[in-house]
N, C-alpha and C positions, 0 to 999 in steps of 0.2 A: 154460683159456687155449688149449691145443691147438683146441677147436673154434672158438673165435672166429679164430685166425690160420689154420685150415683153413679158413673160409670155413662146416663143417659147422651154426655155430649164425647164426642169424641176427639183428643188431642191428637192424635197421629196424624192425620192430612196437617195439620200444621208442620209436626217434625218434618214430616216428607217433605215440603215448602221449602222450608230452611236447610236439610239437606241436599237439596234440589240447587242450592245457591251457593254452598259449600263444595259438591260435586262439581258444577262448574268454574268453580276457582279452581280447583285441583286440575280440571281441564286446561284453561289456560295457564296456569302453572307450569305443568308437563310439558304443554306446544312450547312454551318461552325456551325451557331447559333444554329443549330439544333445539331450537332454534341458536343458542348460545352454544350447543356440539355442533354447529355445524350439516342437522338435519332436517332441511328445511323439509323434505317431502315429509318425512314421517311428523314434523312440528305441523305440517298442513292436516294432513291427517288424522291426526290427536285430537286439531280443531273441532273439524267438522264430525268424523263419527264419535267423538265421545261428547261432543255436545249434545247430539244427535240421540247415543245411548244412554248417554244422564237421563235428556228429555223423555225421552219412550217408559224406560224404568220408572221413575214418577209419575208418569201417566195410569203408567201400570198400577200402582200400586193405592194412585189414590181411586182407579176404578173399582178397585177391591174394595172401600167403604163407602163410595157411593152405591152399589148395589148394595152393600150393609144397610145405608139407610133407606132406601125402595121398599127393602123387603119389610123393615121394621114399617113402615108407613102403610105398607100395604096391610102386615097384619094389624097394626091399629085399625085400619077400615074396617077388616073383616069382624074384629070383636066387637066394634063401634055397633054393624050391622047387623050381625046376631044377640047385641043387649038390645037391640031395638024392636026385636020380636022376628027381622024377615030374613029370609032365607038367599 
């Protein structure tokens, strides 16, 4: 609890997660509704690239706090290393 109300742990890779799963319901959603007009190319379509662009976009985004926590890890080391006297 301490790191979540520090701020220390971070909840957004979760949302993104569950957005992530939410986005692809909307995907197959779309293809179905498209499929029931009678568009089957653009229902194929809907399929694959916006499964495709769900996926990449979450990737995207949860790469943006895994570098957040590299760099937090990496300055821990560094202050780790300079309270230890070395350079």
């Amino acid at each position: 609890m301490q790191d979540l109300l520090g701020f220390d742990k971070m909840v957004t890779p979760v949302i993104i997660r569950i957005l992530y799963f939410l986005g692809l319901l909307a995907v197959l959603g779309t293809s179905i509704a498209s499929l029931f007009q009678g568009r089957f190319l653009m229902a194929i379509g809907v399929l694959v690239f916006g499964a495709i662009m769900v996926r990449v976009y979450s990737e995207l985004l949860i790469l943006l706090f895994r570098i957040h926590d590299n760099l937090v890890s990496i300055n821990q080391q560094m202050k780790d290393r300079n309270s230890s006297g070395q350079l």
